[in-house]
C-alpha positions in Angstrom: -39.7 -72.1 131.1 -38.3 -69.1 132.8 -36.9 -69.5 136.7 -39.4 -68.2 139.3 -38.6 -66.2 142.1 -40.1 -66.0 145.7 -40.0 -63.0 147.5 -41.0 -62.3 151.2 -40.6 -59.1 153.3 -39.0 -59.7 156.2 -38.4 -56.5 157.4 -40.6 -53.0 157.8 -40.2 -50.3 155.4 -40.5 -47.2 158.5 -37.1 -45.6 158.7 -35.9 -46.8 154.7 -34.6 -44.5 152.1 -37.5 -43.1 149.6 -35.4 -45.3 146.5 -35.7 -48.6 148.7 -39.9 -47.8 149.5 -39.9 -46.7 145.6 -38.0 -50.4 145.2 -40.0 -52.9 147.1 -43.5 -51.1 145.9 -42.1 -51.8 142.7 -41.6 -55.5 143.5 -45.5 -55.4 144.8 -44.5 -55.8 148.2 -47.2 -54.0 150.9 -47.4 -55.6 154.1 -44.1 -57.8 156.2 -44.7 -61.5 155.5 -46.0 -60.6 152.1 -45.0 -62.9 149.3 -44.8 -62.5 145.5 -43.9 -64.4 142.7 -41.6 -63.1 139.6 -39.2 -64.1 136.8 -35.8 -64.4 137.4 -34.8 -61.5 135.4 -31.7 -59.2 135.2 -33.8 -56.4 136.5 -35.5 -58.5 139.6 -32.2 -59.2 140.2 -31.0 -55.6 140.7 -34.2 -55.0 142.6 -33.0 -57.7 144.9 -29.7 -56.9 145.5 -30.6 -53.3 146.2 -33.1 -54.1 149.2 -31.7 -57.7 149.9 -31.3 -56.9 153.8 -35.0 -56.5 154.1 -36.1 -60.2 151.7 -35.8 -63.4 152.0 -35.6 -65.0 148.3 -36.1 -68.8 147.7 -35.8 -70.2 144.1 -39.4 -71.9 142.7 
């Protein structure tokens, strides 16, 4: 089985450049305090790394 990732918004999205809004959409993230669930994926990854600053990321 495939690694699960949790990811929670910790910070607000007013002020951010369009391609980090476009990224953390993308993730499913609405709302600060949010929390989704995805693969641990090459791709995730990147989407992590990109917007890391505003996430907190625990391993499942």
């Amino acid at each position: 089985m495939a690694k699960q990732l949790e990811i929670t918004l910790k910070k607000s999205l007013i002020g951010r450049k369009p391609k980090q809004r476009a990224t953390i959409q993308a993730l499913g993230l609405k709302k600060i305090g949010q929390t989704v669930t995805h693969n641990d994926t090459p791709q995730i990854r990147g989407m992590i790394h990109h917007t890391d600053f505003m996430l907190e990321v625990k391993e499942v």
